[in-house]
N, C-alpha and C positions, 0 to 999 in steps of 0.2 A: 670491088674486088670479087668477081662472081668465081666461085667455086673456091673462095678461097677465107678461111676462117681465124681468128684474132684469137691468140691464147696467151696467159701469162704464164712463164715458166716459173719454176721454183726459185729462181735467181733473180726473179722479181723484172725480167727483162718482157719483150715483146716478140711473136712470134707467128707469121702468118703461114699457114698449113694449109696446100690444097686439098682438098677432102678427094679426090680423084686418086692421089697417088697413095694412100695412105692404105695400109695391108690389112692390121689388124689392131685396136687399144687392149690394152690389159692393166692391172691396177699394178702401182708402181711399190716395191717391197716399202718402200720411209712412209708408206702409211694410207688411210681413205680417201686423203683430199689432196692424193696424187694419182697420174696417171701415165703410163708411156704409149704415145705414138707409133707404130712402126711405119717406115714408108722408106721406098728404094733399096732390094735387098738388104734388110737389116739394121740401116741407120734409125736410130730413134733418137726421138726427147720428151723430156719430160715435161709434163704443165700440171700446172695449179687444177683442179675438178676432180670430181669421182666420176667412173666409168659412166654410169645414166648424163651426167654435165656432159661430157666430152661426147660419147656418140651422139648422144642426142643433137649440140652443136653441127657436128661433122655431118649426119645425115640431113639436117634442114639446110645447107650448103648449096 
């Protein structure tokens, strides 16, 4: 899956993110060891990591 990155959500489910479409991360309010995605005006989700986990994932993509 080239450009496209495996995260677990907080619901414990599965979630593949292309790092291409993705706007900007920000730490999600329920706490460190979450995070929200945004990507395509405004849509986001949330996953499991703290902001260093998740960019870091998304830029080596």
């Amino acid at each position: 899956m080239n450009g496209y990155v495996e995260f677990k959500t907080i619901d414990g489910e599965y979630v593949a993110i292309n790092a291409d479409r993705v706007n900007y991360v920000r730490r999600y309010r329920g706490g460190e060891d979450a995070s929200a995605v945004n990507f395509e005006k405004g849509h986001y989700v949330v996953v499991q990591g703290n902001l260093a986990e998740v960019t870091d994932a998304l830029s080596n993509a």
